[in-house]
N, C-alpha and C positions, 0 to 999 in steps of 0.2 A: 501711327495715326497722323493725321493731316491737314488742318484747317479749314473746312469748306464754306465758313459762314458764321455771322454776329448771328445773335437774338435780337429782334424787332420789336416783338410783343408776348406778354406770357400772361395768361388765363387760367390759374389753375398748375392743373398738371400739361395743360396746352401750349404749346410754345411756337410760337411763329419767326418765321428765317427769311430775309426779305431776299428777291432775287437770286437763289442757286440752282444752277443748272447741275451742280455735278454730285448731288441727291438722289437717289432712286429708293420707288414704295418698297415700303418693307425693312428698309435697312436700318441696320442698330448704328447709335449713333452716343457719342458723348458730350453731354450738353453744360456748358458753361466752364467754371476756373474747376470746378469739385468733382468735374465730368463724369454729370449723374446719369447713368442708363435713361437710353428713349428711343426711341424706334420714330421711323418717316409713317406716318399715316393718310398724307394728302401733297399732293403737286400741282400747281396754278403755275403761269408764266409770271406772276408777282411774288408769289409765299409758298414757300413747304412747310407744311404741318408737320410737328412731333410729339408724339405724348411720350412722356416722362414716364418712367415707373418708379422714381424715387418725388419724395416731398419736394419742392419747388419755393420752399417758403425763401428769403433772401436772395434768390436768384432776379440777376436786374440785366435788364436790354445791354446790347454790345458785346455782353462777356463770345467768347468763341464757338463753335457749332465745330465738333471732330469728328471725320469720318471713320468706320473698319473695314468699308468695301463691303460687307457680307450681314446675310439679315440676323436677326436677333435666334441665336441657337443653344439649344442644351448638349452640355456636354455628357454622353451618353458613355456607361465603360463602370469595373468593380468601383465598387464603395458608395452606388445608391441605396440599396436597400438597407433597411436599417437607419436613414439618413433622415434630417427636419431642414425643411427647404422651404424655402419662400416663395411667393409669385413666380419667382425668373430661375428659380435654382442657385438659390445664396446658399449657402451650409448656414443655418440659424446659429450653429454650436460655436463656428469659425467669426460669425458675426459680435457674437456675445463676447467673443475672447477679445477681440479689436475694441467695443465699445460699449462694457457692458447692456443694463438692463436695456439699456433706450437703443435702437438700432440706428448706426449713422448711415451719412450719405458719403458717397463716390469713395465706397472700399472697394480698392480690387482686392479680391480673393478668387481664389479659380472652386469653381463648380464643384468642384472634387479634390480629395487628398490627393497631390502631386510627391509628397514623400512617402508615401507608406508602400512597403513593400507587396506584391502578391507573387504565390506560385505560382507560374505558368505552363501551362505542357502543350505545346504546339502538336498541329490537328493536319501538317501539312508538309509536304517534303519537296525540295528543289526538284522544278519542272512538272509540279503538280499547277493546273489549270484554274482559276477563280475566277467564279465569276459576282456579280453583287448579292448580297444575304448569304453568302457560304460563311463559314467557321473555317477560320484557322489558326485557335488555339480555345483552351479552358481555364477558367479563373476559378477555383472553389471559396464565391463569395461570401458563402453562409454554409451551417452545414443543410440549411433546406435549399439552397439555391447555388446548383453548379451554372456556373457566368458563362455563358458561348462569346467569345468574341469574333465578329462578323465584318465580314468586308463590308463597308458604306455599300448600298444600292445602284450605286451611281459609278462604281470602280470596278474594273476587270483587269485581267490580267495574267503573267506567267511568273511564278515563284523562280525566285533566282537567289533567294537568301531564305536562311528559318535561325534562328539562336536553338539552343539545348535547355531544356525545360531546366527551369530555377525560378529565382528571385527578384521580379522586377519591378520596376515604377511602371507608373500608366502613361507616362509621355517616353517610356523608351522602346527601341525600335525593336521588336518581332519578330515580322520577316518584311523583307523586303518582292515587289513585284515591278515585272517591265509590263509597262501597255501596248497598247497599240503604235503609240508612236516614238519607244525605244525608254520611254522615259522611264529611271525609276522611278520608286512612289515608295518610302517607308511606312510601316503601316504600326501602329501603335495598338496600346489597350484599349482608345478611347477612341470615338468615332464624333461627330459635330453632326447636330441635326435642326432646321429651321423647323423654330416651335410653332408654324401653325400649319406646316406641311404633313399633310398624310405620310405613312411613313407603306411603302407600294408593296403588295401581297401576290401570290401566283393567282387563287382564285378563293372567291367565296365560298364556303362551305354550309347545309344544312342546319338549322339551330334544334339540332334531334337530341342533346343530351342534357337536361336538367340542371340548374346552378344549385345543389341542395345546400340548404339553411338551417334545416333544423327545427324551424322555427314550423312549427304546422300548419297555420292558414296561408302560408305563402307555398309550401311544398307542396299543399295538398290543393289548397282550394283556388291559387293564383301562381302559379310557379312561373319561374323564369329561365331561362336556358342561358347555358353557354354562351358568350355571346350577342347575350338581347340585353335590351333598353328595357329600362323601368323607372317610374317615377314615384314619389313618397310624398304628396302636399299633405298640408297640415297648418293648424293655427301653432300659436307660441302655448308651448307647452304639451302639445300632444304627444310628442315623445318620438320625432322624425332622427335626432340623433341618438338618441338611446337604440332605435329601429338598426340604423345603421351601422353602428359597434355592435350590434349582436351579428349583424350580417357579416362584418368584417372578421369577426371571431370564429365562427363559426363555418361558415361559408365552405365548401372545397372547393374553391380556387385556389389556384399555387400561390399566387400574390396579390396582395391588397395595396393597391394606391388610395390613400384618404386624402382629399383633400378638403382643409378647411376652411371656404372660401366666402368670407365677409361675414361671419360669424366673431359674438362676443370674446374677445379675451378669455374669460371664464370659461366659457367652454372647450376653448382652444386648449389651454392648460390644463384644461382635466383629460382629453385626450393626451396630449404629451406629457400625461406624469401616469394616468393607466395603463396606455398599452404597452410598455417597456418592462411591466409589470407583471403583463396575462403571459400565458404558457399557451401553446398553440395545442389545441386536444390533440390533432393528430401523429404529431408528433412527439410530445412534452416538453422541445424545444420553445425558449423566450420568443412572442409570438410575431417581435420586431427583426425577427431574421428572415420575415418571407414580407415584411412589411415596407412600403414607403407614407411620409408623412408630410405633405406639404400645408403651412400653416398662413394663412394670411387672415390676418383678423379687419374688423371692422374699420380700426382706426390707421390701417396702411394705408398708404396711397392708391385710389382706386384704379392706376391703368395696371397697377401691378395684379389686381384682383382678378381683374378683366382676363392678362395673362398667364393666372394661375392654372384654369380649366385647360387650357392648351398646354400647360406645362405639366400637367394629371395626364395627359389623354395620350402624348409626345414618348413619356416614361412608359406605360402602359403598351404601347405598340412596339418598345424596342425590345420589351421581355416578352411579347406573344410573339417578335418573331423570333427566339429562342426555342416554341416550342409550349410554353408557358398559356396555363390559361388564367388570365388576369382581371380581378374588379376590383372596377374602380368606383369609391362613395365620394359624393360630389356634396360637399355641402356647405350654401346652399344655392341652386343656380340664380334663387328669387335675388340675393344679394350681388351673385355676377351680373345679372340683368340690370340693375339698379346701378352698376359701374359703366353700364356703357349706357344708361341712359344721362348719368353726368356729363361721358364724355361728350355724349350728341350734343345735350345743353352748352359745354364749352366751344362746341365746332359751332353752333348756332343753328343746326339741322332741324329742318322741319318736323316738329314732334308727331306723333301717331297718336295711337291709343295710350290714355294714359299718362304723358307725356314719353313713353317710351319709342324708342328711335322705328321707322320702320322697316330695317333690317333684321330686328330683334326673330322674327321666322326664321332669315335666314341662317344667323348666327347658332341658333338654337339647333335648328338642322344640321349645319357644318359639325356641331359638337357629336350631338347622337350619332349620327350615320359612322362616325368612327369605329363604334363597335361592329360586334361583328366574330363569327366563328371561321377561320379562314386554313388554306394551305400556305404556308409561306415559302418564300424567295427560295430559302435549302430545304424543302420538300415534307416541313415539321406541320405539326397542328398546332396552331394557338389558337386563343381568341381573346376580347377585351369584351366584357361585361357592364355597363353603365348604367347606376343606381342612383339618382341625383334628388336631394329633395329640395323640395317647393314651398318657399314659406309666404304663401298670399296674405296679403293684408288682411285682418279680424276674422279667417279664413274661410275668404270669400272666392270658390274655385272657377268662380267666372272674369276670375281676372287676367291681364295679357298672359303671363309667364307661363301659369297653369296651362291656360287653354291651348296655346302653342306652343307647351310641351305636350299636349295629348297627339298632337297630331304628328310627332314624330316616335312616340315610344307606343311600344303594345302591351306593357304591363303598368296596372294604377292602382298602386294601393292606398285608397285614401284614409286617410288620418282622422277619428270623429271626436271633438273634442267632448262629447257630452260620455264618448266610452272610456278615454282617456281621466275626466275629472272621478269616474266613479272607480278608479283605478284596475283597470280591463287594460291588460296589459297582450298582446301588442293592438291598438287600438287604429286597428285595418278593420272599415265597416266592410261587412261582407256582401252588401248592398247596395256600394256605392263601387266598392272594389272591381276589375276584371282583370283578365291575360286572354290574348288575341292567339297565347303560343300551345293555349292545351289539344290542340290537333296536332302539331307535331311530335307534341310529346306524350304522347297516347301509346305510340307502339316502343317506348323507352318504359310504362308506367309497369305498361303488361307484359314486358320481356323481363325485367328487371326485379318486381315486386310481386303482383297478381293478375290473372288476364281481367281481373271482375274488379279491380281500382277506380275507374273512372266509373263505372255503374254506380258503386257505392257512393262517389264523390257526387255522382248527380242527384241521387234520391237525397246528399243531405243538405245539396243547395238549395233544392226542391221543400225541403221542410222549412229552412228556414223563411224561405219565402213565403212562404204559407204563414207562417206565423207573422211576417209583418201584415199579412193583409187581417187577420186575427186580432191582432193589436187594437185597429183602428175600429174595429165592432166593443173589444172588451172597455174601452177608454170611453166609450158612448154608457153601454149598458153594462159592463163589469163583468165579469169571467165567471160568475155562478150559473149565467144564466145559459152559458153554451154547450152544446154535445158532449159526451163523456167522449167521444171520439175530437172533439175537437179538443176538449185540456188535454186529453193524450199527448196532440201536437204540442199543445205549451210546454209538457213538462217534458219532453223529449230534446225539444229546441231551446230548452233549458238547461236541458244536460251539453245539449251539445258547445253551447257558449260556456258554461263557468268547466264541461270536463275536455272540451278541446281546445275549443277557441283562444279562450283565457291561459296564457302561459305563465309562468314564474320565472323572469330570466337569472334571478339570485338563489334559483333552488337548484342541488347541485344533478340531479337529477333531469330535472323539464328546462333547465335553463337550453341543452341541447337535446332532441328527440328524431332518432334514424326515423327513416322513410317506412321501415319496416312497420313499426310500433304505430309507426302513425295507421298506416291502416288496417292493425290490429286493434285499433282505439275507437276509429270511425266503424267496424267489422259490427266490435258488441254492441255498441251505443244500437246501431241499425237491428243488430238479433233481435234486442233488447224494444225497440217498434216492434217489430215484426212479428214477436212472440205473445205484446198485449194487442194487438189489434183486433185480433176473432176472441179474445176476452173480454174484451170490453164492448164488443158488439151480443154478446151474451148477456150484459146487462152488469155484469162487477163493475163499480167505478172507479174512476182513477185514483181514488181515495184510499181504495185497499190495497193497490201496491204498491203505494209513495208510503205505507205502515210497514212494508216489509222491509224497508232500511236500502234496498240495492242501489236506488237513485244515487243514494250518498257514495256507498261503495265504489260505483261508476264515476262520481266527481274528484275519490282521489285514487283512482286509479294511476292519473299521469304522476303521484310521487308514490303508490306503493309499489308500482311497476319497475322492475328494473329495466334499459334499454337494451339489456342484451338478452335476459332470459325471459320469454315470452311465453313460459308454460303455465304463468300465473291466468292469462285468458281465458284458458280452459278450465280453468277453477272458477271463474267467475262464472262461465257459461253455465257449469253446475248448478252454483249458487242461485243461479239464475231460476231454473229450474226448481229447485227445493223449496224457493219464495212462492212460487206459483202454486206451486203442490200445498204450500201452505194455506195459500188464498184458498187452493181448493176445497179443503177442509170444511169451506163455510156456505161455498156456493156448487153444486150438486151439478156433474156433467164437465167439470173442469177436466179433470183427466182425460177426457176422449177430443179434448180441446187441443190440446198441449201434445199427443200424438198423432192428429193429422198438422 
């Protein structure tokens, strides 16, 4: 490292360097006696800008400005998964050993265990050809996640060394390669990559295969694919991180990057003492073997906040181009926003909306567009998934963050707090909710589950709909006084919010529910219309078959049902039947009802 410059003036996490030429944007840099992490953000022929990602408190004008030559990168290679890392990729565990509970300033620690051994088995043989994103060797990181180690993108070359599969460190050398201009190049476990650079793909791919959750109104009624954007706003308390630990649990993506981004302490810590805890269903392996966790709470330094999302999104592309399909839960972007509306405040940038900066679109875009279902560099599929929530202020979704994140994701599930307080759990109004992607995922619904899925899905969006415009007459004049064909709709659209909608994530049954069940669930609910509708246009009202018990039957079917054996619907279907047949008993012509 090399001296390029005093400190001038410091603002915060802002620091200004008066007069250096030998600065370029982008570049990590060490700032002051404690040479705290900070990156070049701004050049003038009078001052370079640098934000800081460490506290700044005690830091005073003249102390030294040290250059690395190279911008601010993660070190990528075994021993992330399973890992708690900070804004910039600190090891939190490594952090805590150096200083305890209170995390200090200007530790060097490297990115990654530098002594811990891994097996290797090399993927490549002298005089074999590389070129950027190949593999040429295997880490068995976890037992859910075999590691590819990849040539950097940017390297080509001819193998002219390999080691013999054993026992190595992440900085020892592999195989070695000549380039193009004779040079060797040792190539390690670990690869450097600038955290705000796209990490380059062969080509985009279709987002035709479903991200399933489990969770029912999002698989059924708002799904999101492989690959896609989705956003989660919501007030405080609506349950946008409870949302998202069911999704990261659950979820069939190979990997889950959580990031915890300007959230409480408290929440923070209950993520890093649960998930170490949960058991992955799929496999019953600890669920932190397919997991990473990056944790920046509130009270960090916000350019580190700001860095976190790139340092989520960074990790996340280096395991989809393995092959890996990867989501990542952002939470929450409302307080990443709110970090780079400080730093604007500190730069003196002209405010926009709000006072948020008006790059804030752009920023927003750079992040989303990163996902994505792609081919990669060595010929694999991955993709990166991005789930980010939105915490608007008193949650109000006409605010910046919201609004332009609508314009870049095509799935919205919003958050209602009046469903959430009456504890409607997962409290996605289906109202306010969409997804832009159930066209493409249409001929995945009906190859995969039923050709007659999305029929069903619309006749029950259709009901529900209905029933809000229903609402607004019963809240005038009261629900005695309408159609027996119209309460049908209420009790139907009743069923279908407390026996679908309504999940139990603590019950050990409905907490997860296959695609299958699901529209075995929506199937009878629909029978179950469709079989009172020409009865109760015969004049029985709705009154005599909410007597015969099955409404109830139908409410707990999501916990008498198992998710695997699905012959119990056809007992219902029965029951269904013999309730009727019982009505009929009273009211004369039922049975020639009930067989057309």
């Amino acid at each position: 490292m090399e001296q390029k410059g005093i400190i001038s003036g410091i603002n915060g996490p802002v620091v200004t360097v008066n007069k250096t030429k030998d600065l370029s944007m982008m570049e990590m840099v060490y700032v002051g006696e404690m040479k705290l992490i900070g990156e070049v953000i701004g050049i003038d022929p009078n001052n370079t800008i640098i934000q800081v990602y460490e506290s700044t408190t005690g830091l005073r004008a003249g102390e030294p400005i040290y250059s690395t030559g190279a911008p601010l990168s993660l070190m990528l290679g075994p021993g992330i998964i399973g890992g708690v890392f900070d804004g910039i990729e600190r090891p939190l565990e490594k952090l805590f050993e150096k200083t305890g509970s209170f995390i200090g300033r200007g530790i060097d620690t490297p990115n990654l265990d530098t002594q811990r051994e891994w097996f290797v088995k090399p993927t490549v043989q002298v005089g074999d050809y590389l070129e950027g994103g190949m593999t040429y060797a295997t880490v068995q990181e976890t037992e859910l996640v075999n590691h590819k180690i990849m040539l950097n993108p940017h390297l080509k070359g001819e193998v002219v060394e390999v080691v013999n599969e054993g026992n190595f460190k992440i900085l020892d050398c592999i195989v070695k390669i000549k380039d193009a201009y004779d040079e060797i190049i040792d190539l390690t476990l670990v690869q450097y990559w600038p955290v705000r650079d796209p990490r380059p793909f062969s080509n985009r791919k279709r987002l035709d295969q479903p991200l399933i959750t489990g969770q029912r109104i999002i698989d059924t009624l708002f799904p999101i694919p492989k690959g896609g954007t989705a956003a989660i706003p919501g007030g405080f308390g609506t349950g946008k991180t409870m949302t998202q630990h069911q999704l990261a649990k659950w979820s069939d993506a190979d990997i889950i990057v959580y990031i915890g981004c300007g959230e409480r302490g408290n929440e923070i810590t209950e993520v890093l003492e649960d998930f170490p805890k949960l058991i992955d269903p799929k496999s019953g392996k600890p669920l932190m073997e397919r997991t990473v966790l990056i944790a920046n709470t509130s009270n960090m330094p916000v350019a580190a906040r700001e860095a976190s999302i790139y340092t989520g999104i960074t990790i996340a592309e280096y395991y989809r181009d393995m092959g890996y399909h990867v989501a990542i839960m952002a939470d929450s972007t409302s307080r990443w926003a709110e970090a780079l509306r400080e730093i604007s405040g500190r730069l003196e940038e002209m405010p926009a909306e709000e006072g948020f900066p008006a790059y804030l679109p752009s920023r927003l875009s750079q992040f989303y567009e990163r996902a994505g279902f792609v081919e990669t560099l060595n010929r694999q599929e991955g993709s990166v998934s991005i789930i980010g929530a939105v915490s608007p202020q008193g949650g109000d979704f006409s605010e910046p963050v919201t609004q332009n994140t609508k314009r870049f994701i095509r799935c919205f599930w919003a958050l209602d707090r009046n469903l959430a307080y009456s504890r409607h759990y997962p409290a996605i109004h289906w109202l306010s909710s969409y997804s832009e992607y159930i066209n493409e995922l249409k001929p995945w619904f009906e190859a995969h589950v039923t050709p007659d899925f999305m029929v069903v899905r619309k006749k029950m969006l259709s009901l529900l709909q209905e029933e809000d415009k229903l609402m607004e007459i019963v809240k005038l004049i009261g629900a005695d006084i309408l159609p027996e064909e119209q309460k049908l709709i209420l009790e139907i659209t009743k069923l279908i919010r407390l026996g679908f909608l309504q999940q139990n994530a603590f019950h050990d049954v409905d907490t997860y529910v296959p695609v299958e069940k699901q529209y075995k669930m929506m199937e009878i609910i629909m029978y179950l219309y469709e079989v009172s509708k020409p009865i109760v246009a015969r004049g029985i009202p709705v009154s005599q078959i909410r007597k015969t018990g099955i409404f109830d039957d139908l409410v707990k079917m999501k916990y008498t049902i198992d998710n695997e054996d699905f012959t119990p619907f056809d007992d219902l279907k029965m029951k269904i039947e013999k309730a009727f047949t019982q009505v009929n008993d009273s009211y004369k012509g039922f049975e020639r009802v009930i067989k057309e």
